[in-house]
C-alpha positions in Angstrom: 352.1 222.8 88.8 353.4 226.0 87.0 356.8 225.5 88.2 357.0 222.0 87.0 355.6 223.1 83.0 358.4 225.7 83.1 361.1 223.3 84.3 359.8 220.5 81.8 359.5 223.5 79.1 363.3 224.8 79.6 364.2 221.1 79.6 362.7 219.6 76.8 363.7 223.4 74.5 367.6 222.3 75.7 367.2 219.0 74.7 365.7 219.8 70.8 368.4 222.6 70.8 370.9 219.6 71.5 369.6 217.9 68.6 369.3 220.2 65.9 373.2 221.3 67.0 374.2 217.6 66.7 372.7 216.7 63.4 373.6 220.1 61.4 377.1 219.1 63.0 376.8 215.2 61.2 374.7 216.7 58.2 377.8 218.9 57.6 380.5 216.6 58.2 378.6 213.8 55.8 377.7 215.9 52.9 382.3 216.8 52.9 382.7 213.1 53.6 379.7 211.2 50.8 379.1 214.1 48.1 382.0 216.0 48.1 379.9 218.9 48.9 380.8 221.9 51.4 378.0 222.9 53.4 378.2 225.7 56.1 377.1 225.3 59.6 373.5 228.1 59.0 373.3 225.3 55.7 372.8 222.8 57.8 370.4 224.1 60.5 368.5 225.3 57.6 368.7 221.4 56.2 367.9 219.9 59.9 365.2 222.1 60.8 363.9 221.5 57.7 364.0 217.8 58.3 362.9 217.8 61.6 359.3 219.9 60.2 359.2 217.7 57.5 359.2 221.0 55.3 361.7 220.7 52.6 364.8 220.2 52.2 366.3 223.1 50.1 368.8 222.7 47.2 370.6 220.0 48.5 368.8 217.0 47.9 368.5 214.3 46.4 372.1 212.5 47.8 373.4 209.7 45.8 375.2 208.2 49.0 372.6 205.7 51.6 374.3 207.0 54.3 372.7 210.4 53.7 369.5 209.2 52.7 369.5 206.9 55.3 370.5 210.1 58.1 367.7 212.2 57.0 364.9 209.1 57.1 366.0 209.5 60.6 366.0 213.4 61.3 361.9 212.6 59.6 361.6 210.3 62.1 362.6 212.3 64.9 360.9 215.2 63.8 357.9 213.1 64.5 358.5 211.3 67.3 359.6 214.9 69.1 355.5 215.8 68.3 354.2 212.7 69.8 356.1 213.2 72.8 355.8 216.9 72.7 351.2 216.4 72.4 351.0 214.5 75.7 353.6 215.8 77.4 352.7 219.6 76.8 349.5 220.2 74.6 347.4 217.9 77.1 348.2 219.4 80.5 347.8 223.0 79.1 344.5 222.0 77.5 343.3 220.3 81.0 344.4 223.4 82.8 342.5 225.5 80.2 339.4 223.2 80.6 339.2 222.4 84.2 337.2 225.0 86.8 339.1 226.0 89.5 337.2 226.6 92.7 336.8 230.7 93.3 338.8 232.9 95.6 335.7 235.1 96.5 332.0 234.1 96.7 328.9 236.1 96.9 326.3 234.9 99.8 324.3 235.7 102.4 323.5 234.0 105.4 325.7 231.2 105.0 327.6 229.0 106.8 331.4 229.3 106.2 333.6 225.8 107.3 337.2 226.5 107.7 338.6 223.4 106.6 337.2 220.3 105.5 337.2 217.1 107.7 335.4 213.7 108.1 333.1 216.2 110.5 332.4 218.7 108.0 331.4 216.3 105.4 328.5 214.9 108.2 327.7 218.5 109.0 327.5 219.3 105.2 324.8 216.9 104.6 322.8 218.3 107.4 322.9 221.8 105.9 322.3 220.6 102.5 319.1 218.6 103.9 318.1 221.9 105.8 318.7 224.4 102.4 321.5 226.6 104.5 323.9 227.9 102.1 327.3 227.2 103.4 331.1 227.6 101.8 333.9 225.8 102.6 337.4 227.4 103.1 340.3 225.6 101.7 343.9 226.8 101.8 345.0 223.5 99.4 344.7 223.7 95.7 344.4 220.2 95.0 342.5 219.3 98.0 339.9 222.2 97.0 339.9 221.2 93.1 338.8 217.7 94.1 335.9 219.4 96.5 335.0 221.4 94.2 335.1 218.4 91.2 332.4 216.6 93.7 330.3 219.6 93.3 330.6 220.7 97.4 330.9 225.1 97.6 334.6 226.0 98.0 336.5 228.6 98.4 340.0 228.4 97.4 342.5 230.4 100.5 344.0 230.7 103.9 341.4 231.2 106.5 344.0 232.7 108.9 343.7 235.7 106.5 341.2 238.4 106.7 341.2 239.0 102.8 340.0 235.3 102.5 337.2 235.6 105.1 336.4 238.7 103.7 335.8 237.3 100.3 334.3 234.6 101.8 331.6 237.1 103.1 332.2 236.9 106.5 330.2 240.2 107.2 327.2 238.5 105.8 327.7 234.8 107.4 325.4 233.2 109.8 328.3 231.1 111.5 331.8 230.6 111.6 332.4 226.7 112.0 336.1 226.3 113.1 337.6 222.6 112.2 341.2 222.5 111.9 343.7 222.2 114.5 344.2 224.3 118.2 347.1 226.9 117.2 345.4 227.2 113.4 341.8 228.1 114.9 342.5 230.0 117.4 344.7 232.2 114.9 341.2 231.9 112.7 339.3 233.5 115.6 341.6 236.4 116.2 341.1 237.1 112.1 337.7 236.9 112.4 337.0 239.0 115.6 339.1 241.5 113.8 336.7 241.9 111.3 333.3 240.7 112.6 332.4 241.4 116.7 329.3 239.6 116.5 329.3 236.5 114.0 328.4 233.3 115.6 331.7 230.8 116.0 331.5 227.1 117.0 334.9 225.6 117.2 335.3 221.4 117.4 337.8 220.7 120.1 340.3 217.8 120.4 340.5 218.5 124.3 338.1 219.9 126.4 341.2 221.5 129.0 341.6 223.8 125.0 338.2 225.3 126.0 338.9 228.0 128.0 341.3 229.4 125.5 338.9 229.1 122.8 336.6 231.3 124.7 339.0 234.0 125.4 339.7 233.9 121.9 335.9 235.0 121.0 334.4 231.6 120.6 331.0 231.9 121.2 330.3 227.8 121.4 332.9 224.8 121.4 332.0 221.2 120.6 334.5 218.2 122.2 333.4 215.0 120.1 336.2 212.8 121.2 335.2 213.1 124.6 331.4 213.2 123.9 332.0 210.1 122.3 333.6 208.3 124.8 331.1 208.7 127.5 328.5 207.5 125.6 330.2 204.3 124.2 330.4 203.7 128.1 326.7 203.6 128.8 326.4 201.1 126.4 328.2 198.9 128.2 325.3 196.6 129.6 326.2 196.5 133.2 325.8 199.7 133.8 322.2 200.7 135.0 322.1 203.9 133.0 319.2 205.2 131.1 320.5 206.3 127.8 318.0 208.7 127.2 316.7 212.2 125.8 313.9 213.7 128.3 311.5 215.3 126.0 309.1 215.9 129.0 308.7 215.2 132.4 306.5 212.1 131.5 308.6 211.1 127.8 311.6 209.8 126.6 313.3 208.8 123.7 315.6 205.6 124.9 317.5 202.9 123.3 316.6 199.5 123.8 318.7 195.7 123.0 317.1 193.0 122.3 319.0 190.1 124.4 319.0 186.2 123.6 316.7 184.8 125.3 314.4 187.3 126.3 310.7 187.5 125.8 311.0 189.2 123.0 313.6 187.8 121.5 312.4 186.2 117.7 309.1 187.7 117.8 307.8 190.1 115.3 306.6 193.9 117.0 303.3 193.2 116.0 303.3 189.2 117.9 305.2 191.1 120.6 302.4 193.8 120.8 304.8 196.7 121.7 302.4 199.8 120.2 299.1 198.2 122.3 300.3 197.0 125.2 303.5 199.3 126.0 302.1 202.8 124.6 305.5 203.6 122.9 306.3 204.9 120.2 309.2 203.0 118.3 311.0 205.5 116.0 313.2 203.1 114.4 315.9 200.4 115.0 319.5 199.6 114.0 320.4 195.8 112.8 324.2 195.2 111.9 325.0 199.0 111.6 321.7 199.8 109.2 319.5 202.1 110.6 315.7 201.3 109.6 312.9 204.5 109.9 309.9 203.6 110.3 309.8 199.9 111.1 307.4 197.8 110.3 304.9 195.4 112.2 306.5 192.2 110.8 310.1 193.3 111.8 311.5 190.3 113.7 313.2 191.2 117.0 316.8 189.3 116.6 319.1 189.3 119.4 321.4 192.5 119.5 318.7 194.1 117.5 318.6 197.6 119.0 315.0 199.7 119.3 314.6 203.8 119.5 311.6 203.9 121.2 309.6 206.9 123.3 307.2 206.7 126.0 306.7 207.1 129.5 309.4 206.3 131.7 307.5 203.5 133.5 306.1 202.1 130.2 309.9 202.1 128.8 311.1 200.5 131.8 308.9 197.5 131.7 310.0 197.2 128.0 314.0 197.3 128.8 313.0 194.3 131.6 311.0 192.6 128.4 313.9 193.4 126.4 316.3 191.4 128.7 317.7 187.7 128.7 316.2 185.4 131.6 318.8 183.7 131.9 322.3 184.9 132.6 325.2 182.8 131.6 328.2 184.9 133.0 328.5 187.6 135.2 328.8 191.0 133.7 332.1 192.6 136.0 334.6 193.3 133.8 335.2 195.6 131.2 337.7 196.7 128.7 338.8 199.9 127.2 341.1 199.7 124.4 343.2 202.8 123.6 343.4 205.6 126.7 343.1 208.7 124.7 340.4 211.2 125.1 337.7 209.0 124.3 339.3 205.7 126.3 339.4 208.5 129.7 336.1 209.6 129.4 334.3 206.2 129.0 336.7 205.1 132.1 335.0 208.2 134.0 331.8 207.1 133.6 332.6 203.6 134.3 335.0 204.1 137.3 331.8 205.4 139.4 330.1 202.1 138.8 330.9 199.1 140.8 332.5 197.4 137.6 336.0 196.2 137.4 337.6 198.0 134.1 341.3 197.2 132.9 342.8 200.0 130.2 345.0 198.7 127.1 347.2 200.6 125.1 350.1 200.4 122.9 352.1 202.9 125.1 353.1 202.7 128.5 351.0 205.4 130.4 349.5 206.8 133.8 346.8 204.5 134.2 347.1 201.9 131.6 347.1 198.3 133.8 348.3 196.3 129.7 350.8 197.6 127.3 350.5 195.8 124.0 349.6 195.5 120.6 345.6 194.8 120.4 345.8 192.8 117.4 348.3 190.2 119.6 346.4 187.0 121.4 348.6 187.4 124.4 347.6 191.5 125.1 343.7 190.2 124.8 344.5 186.7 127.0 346.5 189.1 129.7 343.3 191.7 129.8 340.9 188.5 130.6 339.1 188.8 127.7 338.1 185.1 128.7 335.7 186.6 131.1 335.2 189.7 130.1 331.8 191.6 130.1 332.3 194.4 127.5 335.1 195.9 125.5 335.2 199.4 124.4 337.6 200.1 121.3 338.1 203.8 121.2 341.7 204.1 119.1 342.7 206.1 115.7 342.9 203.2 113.4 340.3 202.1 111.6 342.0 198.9 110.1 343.6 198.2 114.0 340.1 198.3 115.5 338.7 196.3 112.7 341.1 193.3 113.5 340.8 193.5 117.5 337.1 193.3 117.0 337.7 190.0 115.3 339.8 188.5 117.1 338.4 189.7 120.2 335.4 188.4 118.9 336.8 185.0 118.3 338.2 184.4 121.7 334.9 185.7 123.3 331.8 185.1 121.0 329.6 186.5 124.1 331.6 189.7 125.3 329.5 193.2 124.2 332.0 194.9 121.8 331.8 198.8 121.3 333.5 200.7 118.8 334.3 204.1 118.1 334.7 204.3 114.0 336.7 207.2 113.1 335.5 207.3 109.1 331.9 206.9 108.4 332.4 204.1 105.3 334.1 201.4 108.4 330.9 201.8 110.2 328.9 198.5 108.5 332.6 196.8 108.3 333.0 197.0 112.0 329.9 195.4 112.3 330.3 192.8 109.9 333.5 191.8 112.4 332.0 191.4 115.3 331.3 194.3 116.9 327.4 194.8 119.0 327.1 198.4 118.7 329.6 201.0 117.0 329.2 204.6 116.6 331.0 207.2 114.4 332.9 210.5 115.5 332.1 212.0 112.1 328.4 211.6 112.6 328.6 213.1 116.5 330.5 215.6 115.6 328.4 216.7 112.4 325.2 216.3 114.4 326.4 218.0 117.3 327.7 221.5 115.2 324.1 221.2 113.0 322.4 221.2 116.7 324.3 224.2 117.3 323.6 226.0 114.2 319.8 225.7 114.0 319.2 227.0 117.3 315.4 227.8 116.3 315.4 223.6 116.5 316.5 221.0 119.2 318.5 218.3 118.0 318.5 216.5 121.1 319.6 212.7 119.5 322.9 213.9 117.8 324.9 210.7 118.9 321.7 208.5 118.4 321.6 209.6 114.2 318.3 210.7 114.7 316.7 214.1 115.0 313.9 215.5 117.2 312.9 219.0 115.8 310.3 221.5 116.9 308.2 222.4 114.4 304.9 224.3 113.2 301.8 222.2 113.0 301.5 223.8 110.1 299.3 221.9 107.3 298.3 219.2 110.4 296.0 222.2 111.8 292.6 220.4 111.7 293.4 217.1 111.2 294.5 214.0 113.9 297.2 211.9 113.3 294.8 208.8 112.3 293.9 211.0 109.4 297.2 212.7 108.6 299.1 209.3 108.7 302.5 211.5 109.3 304.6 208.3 109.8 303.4 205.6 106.5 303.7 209.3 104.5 307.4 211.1 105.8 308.7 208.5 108.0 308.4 210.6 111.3 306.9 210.2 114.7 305.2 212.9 116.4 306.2 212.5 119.9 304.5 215.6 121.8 302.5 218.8 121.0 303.6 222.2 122.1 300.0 223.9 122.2 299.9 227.9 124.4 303.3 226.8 126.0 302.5 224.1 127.4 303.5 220.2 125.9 301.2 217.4 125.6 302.7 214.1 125.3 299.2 211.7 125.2 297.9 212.6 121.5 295.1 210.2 120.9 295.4 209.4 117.3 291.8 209.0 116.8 290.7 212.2 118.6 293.6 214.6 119.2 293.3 217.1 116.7 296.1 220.0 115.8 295.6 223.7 115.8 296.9 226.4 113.6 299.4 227.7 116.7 300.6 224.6 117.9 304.1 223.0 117.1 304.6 219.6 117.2 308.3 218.0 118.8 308.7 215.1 115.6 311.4 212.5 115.6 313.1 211.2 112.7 316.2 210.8 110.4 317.4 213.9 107.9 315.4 212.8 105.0 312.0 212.0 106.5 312.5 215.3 108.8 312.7 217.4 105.1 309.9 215.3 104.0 307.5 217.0 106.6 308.8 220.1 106.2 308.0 220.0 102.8 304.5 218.7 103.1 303.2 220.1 106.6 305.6 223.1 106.9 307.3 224.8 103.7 
């Protein structure tokens, strides 16, 4: 931007100097020419600049002739004209400059977080620190990309993170961890810097390929993160033929488990409360996603619509006769065949989780590949009629593009209104619009990712659901110490479920809410999204 005033600067100085020269040159030549006057050239500057300021214009006016009169109307005009031009082209940008905060080159903190580079993940893993008060900073080595952070009031810190003087002024010596987000050669370079300066500073890196692990770690990594491949396995288990639990084991008698809600089960169009899942299941049900909104708590009168999807915890029995609840009775087509769109990390770890499974799976892709069976654009009729989407079971979309995905969902969609589609959405803001396509379940690499690097950070808490955008956290008892949970009422009040009780080491799962009562050491295990888990913190906990 300073290169750019000085060019326009020089520029517009040459261009003014261009114009004075020409009209003392006419001013001369006209005043021989109409008054019969002689006028030397330093006459004539004097007259033009004069002119130009609208100052004066010496001895030498007034001029009987209209050609003069008429020549310095003009040099009044462009005097003028030169200051409009000169105001917004000049006076406005130096004035912004003036006025507008830059983000800082040093920053004074303790304990913090520091994020080299901002991403799609960092802005998912932002939001978890902010909801947990850790202070954090964000390194940025782009000006404009760190005025417009810093404009949207995020903590930045304007420089190279491959330079010690940078991590050193972003307190390095003082941070809690080291988050490394950019790509393979510009991390690892990141780590040597910060081992350089810091033995013992916790650093998670976020991988693009699990085979970069190893170097990472010889680097001085003390934790890596692989979200594209994390991802992809668990897209896979939601393919519905696979008989996989998709579950978190809180205990050996609880889990936290997804469930859908099929056409034409028992459940199917009943409210929770007609289908008396509390009473007659014993489950918990933290919360449920319908088309890509995730509701926490639910209530009673929430009607179960097919491809409705539960988070519910109980006993693995109990949850089992649920899923078979849960389930159409009749089956229409035969679930055998399933497609993954787009072979990248993602599209090869769903196929190695579903290549165990007795499950026929076909791989598309635009490029010609080791084991792609189609090679074709996904948005073409022909690519989806020569994968057999006609017949097909499930399709997994797992590809860069956003927009791309978006239109093979539909027409996918369109050519198989019964087919489970699963989507990996790489921005956030496509997640609803994915769903709005077509698409039965679709999860987002920002929020993995982010949830996975806050699970590693808070080590004093287990964030066990990452991928399921849901936290279960250990925490104190707390304010609860004395009361049960009939009394309490921790759900109608924060939005969370107490799951289990962690009382002299040991965990206890079946908490009467009528007679279980807390106790000033015990810690309860409490599901629930970001805001409701701050909401007992700050009235139980804090």
């Amino acid at each position: 931007m300073q290169n750019n005033l000085i060019k326009r600067i020089t520029f517009s100085v040459l261009v003014v100097a261009a114009i004075i020269v020409v009209y003392a040159e006419i001013f001369s030549w006209s005043m021989t020419i109409f008054e019969n006057r002689d006028v030397t050239f330093p006459q004539a500057l004097q007259v033009v600049v004069e002119s130009l300021t609208t100052s004066g214009y010496g001895g030498f006016s007034p001029w009987e002739s209209d050609f003069l009169n008429y020549f310095v109307l003009i040099m009044n005009l462009t005097g003028v004209l030169l200051v409009f031009i000169a105001f917004p082209v000049f006076f406005l940008p130096f004035l912004k400059g003036a006025l507008e905060k830059s983000p800082p080159t040093t920053v004074s903190k303790k304990g913090h977080v520091i994020i080299c580079s901002y991403s799609t993940h960092a802005e998912v893993l932002i939001k978890e620190l902010v909801s947990r008060s850790q202070d954090y900073v964000i390194i940025e080595s782009g000006k404009e990309r760190a005025k417009d952070l810093y404009k949207s009031g995020l903590e930045v810190l304007l420089g190279n993170p491959e330079l010690e003087s940078t991590l050193e002024a972003a307190g390095l010596t003082h941070a809690k961890t080291v988050v490394l987000n950019s790509t393979t050669d510009k991390n690892i370079s990141i780590l040597f810097s910060i081992r350089d300066l810091h033995k013992s500073v916790r650093i998670i890196a976020v991988l693009d390929d699990e085979e970069m692990e190893k170097y990472y770690k010889l680097a001085g990594a003390d934790s890596t993160i692989s979200p594209r491949q994390l991802i992809g396995k668990s897209l896979a288990v939601q393919v519905p033929a696979i008989l996989i639990n998709d579950s978190v084991t809180i205990d050996n008698s609880i889990e936290l488990i997804e469930i859908d809600i099929e056409e034409g089960s028992e459940l199917c169009d009943q409210s929770i409360g007609e289908a008396h899942l509390l009473d007659s299941f014993g489950i918990n049900i933290i919360g449920a996603w319908q088309n890509g909104t995730f509701q926490s708590p639910v209530s009673p009168d929430l009607i179960l619509k097919s491809k409705l999807r539960l988070l519910v915890a109980g006993e693995r029995d109990e949850l089992a006769k649920l899923n078979k609840k849960a389930e159409a009775t009749i089956r229409r087509f035969v679930r055998n065949k399933v497609l993954i769109v787009g072979f990248g990390l993602s599209g090869k770890a769903a196929f190695s989780v579903l290549k165990t499974k007795s499950i026929e799976v076909k791989i598309i892709d635009i490029r010609d590949k080791e084991g792609v069976h189609i090679v074709g654009d996904i948005r073409d009729t022909k690519t989806l009629q020569e994968a057999g989407i006609a017949d097909a079971s499930a399709m997994i979309i797992t590809i860069q593009d956003d927009t791309i995905a978006l239109f093979a969902t539909l027409l996918a969609r369109s050519m198989n209104n019964k087919t489970h589609i699963i989507v990996r959405a790489n921005n956030i803001e496509n997640v609803k619009k994915l769903y709005n396509a077509g698409a039965d379940y679709v999860q987002s690499l920002a929020t993995v990712s982010g949830r996975m690097l806050a699970s590693h950070i808070f080590e004093d808490e287990t964030s066990l659901a990452a991928e399921k955008q849901i936290n279960l956290v250990q925490l104190p008892a707390g304010n609860l110490s004395g009361t049960t949970l009939a009394k309490s009422n921790v759900r109608a009040v924060t939005g969370c479920t107490i799951l289990a009780v962690i009382r002299e080491g040991e965990k206890i799962s079946a908490l009467d809410p009528e007679s279980f009562q807390f106790r000033d050491q015990d810690e309860v295990i409490v599901a629930g999204t970001d805001e409701s888990i701050r909401q007992f913190q700050e009235m139980y906990v804090d």
